[in-house]
BASEMAR-244679 format. One record per residue (C-alpha): x, y, z. Coordinates in pm, 1 decimal. Layout:
<marlos>
[marlo [X,Y,Z]]
...
</marlos>
This chain:
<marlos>
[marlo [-138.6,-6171.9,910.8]]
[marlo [-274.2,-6065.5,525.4]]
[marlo [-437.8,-5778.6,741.1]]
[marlo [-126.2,-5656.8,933.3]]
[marlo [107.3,-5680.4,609.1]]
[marlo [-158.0,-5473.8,425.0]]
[marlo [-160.2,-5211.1,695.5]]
[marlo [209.8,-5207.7,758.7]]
[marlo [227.9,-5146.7,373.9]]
[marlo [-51.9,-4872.9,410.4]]
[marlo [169.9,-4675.9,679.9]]
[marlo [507.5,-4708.0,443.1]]
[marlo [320.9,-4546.1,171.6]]
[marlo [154.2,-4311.7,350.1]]
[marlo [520.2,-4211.0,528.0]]
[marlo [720.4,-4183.9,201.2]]
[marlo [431.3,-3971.2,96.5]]
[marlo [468.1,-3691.9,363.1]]
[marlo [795.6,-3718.5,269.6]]
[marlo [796.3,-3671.7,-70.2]]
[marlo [564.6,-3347.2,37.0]]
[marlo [800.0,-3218.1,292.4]]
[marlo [1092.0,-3231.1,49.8]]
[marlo [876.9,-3039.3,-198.7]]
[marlo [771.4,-2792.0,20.6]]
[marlo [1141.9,-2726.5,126.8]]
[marlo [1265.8,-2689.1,-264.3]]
[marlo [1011.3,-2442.9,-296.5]]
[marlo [1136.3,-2235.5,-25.4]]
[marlo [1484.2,-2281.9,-109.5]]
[marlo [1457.5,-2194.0,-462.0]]
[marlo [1238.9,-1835.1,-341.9]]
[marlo [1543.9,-1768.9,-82.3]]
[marlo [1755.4,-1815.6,-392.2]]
[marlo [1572.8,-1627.8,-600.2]]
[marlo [1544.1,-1332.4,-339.6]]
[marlo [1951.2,-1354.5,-264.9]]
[marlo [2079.7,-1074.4,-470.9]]
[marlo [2488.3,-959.1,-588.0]]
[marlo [2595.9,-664.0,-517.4]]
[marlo [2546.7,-521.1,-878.8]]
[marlo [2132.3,-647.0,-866.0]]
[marlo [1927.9,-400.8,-732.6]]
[marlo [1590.7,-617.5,-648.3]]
[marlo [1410.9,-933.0,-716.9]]
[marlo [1056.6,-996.4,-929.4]]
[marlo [952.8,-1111.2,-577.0]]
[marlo [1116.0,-870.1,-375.6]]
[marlo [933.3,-572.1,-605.3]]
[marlo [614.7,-722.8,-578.8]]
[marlo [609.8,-714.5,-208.6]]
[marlo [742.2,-350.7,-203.6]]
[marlo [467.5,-230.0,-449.6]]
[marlo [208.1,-390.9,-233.9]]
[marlo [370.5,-189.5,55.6]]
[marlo [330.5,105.0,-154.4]]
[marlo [-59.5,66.9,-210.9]]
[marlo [-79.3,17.6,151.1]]
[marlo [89.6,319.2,271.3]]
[marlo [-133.5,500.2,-50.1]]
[marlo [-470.5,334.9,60.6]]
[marlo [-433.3,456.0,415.3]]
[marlo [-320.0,835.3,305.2]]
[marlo [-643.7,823.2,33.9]]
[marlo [-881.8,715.3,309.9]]
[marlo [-719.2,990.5,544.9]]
[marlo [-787.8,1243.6,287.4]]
[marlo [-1130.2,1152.4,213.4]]
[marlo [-1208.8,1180.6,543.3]]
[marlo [-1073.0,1498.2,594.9]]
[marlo [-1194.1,1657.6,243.6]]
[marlo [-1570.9,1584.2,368.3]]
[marlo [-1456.8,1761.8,694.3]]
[marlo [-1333.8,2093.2,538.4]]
[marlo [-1595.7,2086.8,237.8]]
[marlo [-1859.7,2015.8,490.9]]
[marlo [-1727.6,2276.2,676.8]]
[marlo [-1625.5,2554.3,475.0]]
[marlo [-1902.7,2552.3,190.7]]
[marlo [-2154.8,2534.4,542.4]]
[marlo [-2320.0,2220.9,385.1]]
[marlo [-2382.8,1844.0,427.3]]
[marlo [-2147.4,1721.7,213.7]]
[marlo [-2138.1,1339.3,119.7]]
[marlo [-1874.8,1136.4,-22.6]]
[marlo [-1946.2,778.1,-144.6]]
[marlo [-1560.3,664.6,-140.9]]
[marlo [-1646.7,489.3,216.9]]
[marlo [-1920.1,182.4,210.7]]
[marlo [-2186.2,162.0,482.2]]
[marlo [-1955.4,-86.2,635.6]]
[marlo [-1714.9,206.8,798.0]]
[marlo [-1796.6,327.3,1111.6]]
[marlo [-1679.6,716.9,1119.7]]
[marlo [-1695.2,849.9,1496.2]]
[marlo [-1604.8,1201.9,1578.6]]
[marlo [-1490.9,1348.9,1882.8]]
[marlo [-1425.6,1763.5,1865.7]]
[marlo [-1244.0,1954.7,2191.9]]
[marlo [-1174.4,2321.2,2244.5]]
[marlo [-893.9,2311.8,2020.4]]
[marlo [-914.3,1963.3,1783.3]]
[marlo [-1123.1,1733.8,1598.3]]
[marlo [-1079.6,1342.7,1666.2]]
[marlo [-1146.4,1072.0,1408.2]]
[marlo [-1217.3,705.5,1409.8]]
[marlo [-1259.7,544.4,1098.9]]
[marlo [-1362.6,141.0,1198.3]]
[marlo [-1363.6,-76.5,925.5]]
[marlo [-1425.1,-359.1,1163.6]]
[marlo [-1348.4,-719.1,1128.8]]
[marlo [-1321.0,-676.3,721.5]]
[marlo [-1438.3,-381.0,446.2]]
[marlo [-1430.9,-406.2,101.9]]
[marlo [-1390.4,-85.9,-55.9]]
[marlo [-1521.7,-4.5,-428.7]]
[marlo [-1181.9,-63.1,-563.7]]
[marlo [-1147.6,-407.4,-428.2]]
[marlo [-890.9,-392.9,-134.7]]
[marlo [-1044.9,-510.2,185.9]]
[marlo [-951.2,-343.4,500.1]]
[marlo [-978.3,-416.7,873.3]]
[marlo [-918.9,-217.2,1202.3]]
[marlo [-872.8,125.0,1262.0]]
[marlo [-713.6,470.1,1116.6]]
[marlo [-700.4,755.9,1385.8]]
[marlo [-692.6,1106.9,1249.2]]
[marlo [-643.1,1410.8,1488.8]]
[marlo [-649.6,1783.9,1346.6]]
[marlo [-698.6,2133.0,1395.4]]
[marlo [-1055.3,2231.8,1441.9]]
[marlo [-1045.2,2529.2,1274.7]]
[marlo [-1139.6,2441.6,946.5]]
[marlo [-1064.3,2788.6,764.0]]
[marlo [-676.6,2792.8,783.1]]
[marlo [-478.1,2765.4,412.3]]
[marlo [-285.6,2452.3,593.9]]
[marlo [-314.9,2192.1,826.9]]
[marlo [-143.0,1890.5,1003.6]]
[marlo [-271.4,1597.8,1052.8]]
[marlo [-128.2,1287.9,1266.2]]
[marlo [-266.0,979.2,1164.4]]
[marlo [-227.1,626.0,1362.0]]
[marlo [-287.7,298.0,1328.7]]
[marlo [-497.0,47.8,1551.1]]
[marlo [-523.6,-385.0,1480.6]]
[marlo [-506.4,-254.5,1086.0]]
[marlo [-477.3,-516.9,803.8]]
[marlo [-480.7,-406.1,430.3]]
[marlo [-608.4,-760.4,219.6]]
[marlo [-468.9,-979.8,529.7]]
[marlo [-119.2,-807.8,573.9]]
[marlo [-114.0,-631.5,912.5]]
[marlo [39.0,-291.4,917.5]]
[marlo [158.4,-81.1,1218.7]]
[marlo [320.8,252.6,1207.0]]
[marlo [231.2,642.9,1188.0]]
[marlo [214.3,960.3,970.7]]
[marlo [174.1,1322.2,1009.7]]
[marlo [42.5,1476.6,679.8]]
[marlo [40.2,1847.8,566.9]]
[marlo [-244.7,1887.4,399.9]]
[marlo [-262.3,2225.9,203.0]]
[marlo [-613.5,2341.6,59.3]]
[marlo [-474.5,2527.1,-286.0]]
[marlo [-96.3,2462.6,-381.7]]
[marlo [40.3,2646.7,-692.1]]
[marlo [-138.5,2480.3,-902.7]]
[marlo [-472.4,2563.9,-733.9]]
[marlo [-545.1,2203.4,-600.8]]
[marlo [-540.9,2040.0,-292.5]]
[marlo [-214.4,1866.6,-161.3]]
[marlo [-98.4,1669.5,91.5]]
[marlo [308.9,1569.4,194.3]]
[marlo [283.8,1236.4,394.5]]
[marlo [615.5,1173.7,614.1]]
[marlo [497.0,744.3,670.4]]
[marlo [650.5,504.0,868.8]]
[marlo [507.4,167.2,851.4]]
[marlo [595.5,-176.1,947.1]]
[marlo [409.4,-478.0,727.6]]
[marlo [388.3,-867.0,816.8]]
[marlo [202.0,-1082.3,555.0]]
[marlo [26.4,-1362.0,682.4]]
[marlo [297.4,-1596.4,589.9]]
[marlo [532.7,-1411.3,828.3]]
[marlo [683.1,-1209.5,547.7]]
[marlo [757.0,-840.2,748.7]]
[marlo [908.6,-532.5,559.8]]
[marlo [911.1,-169.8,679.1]]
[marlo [889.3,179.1,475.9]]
[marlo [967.8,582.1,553.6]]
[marlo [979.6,869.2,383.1]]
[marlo [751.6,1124.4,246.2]]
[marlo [511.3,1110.5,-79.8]]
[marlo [346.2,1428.4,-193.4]]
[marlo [-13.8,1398.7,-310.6]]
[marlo [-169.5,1667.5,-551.8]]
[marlo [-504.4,1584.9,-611.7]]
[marlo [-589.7,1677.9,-969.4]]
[marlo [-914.0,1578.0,-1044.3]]
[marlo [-1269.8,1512.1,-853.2]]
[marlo [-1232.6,1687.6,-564.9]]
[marlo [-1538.2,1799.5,-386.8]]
[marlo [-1765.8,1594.9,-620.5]]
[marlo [-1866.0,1337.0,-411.9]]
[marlo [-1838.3,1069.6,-646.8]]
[marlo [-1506.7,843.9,-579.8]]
[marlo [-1475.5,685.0,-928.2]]
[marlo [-1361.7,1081.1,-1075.7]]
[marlo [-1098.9,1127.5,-797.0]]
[marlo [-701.5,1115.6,-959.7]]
[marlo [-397.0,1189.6,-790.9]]
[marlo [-16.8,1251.5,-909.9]]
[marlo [235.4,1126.3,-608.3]]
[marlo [574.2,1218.0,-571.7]]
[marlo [837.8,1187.9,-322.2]]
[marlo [1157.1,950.9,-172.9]]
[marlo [1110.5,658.0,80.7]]
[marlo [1347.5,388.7,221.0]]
[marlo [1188.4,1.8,163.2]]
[marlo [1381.5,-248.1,434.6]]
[marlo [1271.3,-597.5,222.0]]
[marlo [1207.6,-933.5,413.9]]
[marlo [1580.9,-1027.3,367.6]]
[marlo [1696.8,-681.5,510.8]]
[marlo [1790.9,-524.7,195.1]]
[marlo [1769.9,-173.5,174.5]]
[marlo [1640.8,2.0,-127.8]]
[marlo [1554.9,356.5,-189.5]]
[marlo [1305.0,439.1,-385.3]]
[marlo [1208.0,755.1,-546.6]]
[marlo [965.4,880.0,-787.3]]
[marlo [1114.0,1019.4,-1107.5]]
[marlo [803.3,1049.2,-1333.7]]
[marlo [482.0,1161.5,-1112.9]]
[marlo [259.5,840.4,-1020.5]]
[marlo [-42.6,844.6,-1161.7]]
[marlo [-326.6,721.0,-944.7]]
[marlo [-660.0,694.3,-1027.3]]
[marlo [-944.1,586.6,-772.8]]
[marlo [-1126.7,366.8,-1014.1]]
[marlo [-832.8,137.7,-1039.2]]
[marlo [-674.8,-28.5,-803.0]]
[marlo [-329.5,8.1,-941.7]]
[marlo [-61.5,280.4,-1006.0]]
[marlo [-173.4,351.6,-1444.0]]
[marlo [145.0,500.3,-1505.6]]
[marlo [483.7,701.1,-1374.3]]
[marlo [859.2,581.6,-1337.4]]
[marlo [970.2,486.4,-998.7]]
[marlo [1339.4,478.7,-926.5]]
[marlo [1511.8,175.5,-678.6]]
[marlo [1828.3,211.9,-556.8]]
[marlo [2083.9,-50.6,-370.2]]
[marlo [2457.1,-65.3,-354.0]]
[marlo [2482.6,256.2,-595.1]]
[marlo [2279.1,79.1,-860.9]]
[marlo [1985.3,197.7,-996.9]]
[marlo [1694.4,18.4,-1184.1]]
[marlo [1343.3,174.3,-1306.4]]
[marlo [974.3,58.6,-1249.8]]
[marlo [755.2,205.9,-1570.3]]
[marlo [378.1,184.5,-1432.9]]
[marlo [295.2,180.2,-1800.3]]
[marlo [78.2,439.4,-1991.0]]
[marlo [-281.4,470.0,-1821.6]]
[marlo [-415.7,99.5,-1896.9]]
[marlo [-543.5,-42.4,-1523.1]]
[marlo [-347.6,-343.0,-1486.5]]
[marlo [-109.5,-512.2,-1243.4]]
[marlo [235.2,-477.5,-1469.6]]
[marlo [509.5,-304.2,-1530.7]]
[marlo [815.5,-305.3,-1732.1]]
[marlo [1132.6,-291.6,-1458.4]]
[marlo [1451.1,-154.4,-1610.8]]
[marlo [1801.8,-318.8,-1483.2]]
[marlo [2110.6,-119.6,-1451.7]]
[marlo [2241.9,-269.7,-1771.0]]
[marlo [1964.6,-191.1,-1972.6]]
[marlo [1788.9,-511.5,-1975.4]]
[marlo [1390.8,-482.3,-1946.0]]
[marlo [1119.2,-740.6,-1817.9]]
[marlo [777.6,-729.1,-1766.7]]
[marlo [692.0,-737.6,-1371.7]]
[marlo [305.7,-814.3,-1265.3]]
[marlo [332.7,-605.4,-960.1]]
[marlo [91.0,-816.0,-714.1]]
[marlo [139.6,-1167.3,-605.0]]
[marlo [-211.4,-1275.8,-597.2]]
[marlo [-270.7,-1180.9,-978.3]]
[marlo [-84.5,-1380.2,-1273.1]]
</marlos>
């Protein structure tokens, strides 16, 4: 009987445990959907812009592996030499296929790749151009296959005009991106529109770590809730290869004809920035979820 009582006691405690956990677990949740609901005068949440910058570097990391592929193409190409660059580790797997009139990529980064900034990738990025190598400007359509960028799964598409020398004498390429994001807690957001990449420094030296880029450009960000926010860059983005982050620039979001700013800060490498509201108020964001 001592036996039984202790067990029966055992199973009560162990019960109003569980429970205790699955009432937890259920605040939590509530108090992120709460925090997530916005008025109509707030433009977007500290969690809501955290998962839209991460979108961002997504979209970004897939355009700056396009265009590394495609620099070592046309350098390779144009200058008649074997040219190298070490953005890519050993564990890509670059195939390509050329016919009469294009030349087919497939960049594998199999079942996980860490690049030398940090962000793992998985799957594969199709690239299909051109094979004439010599013209001033090019398209490029660019796909996605089983693609995850640090565990978040991405689908979607871009054609990219890539153009060898723009005004400034550097090379530039206008993405017009639409991708579709789940995280691996079922989180899903989508983003369009089209970011303009000048690269300013590095090109053709091989070396990754040298490489910078400004971005501009407008896209559309559809949040987890189904906001809609538009987001455009008012201040060029700085991005520099040896970081993993945006160093500096002022993005724009817009929702319900009220605008707030996102200040990537001035060069340092680091996950923040200061976020602007409409009514003047400023707070310091750290713009990824896994870094506090």
């Amino acid at each position: 009987m001592k036996k039984s009582l202790e067990q029966t006691n055992f199973i009560r405690i162990t019960l109003m445990l569980l429970a205790m956990l699955l009432l937890t677990v259920v605040s939590c949740s509530k108090e992120e959907s709460a925090e997530d609901e916005l008025s109509n005068t707030e433009v977007i949440s500290a969690t809501e812009l955290q998962f839209s910058d991460e979108a961002e570097m997504i979209s970004e990391e897939v355009t700056t592996v396009a265009e590394d592929v495609y620099a070592a193409d046309e350098i390779s190409m144009i200058s008649k030499a074997d040219y190298q660059s070490d953005y890519l580790p050993d564990c890509v797997t670059i195939t390509t296929v050329v016919t009469d009139t294009t030349r087919e990529k497939t960049i594998d980064f199999g079942e996980g790749c860490e690049l030398p900034n940090g962000n793992v990738l998985s799957g594969i990025i199709q690239l299909s151009y051109a094979k004439d190598m010599e013209t001033a400007s090019k398209s490029i359509a660019l796909t996605l296959e089983n693609f995850t960028f640090n565990g978040v799964a991405v689908e979607g598409s871009a054609d990219i005009l890539r153009v060898r020398s723009n005004d400034n004498g550097n090379p530039q390429s206008t993405a017009n991106a639409s991708f579709n994001a789940t995280w691996p807690e079922g989180d899903t957001a989508s983003f369009t529109g089209t970011r303009t990449r000048e690269w300013i420094e590095g090109y053709g030296s091989g070396f990754w770590g040298d490489n910078v880029f400004l971005i501009t450009g407008k896209r559309t960000y559809v949040g987890r809730l189904g906001n809609v926010f538009i987001k455009e860059v008012i201040t060029p983005l700085r991005r520099e290869m040896a970081c993993r982050f945006i160093v500096s620039g002022v993005l724009e979001i817009s929702r319900n004809d009220n605008t707030a700013s996102l200040d990537f800060g001035d060069g340092s490498c680091d996950a923040k920035g200061i976020l602007t509201k409409p009514d003047g108020t400023e707070t310091e964001i750290f713009l990824r979820r896994f870094l506090k």
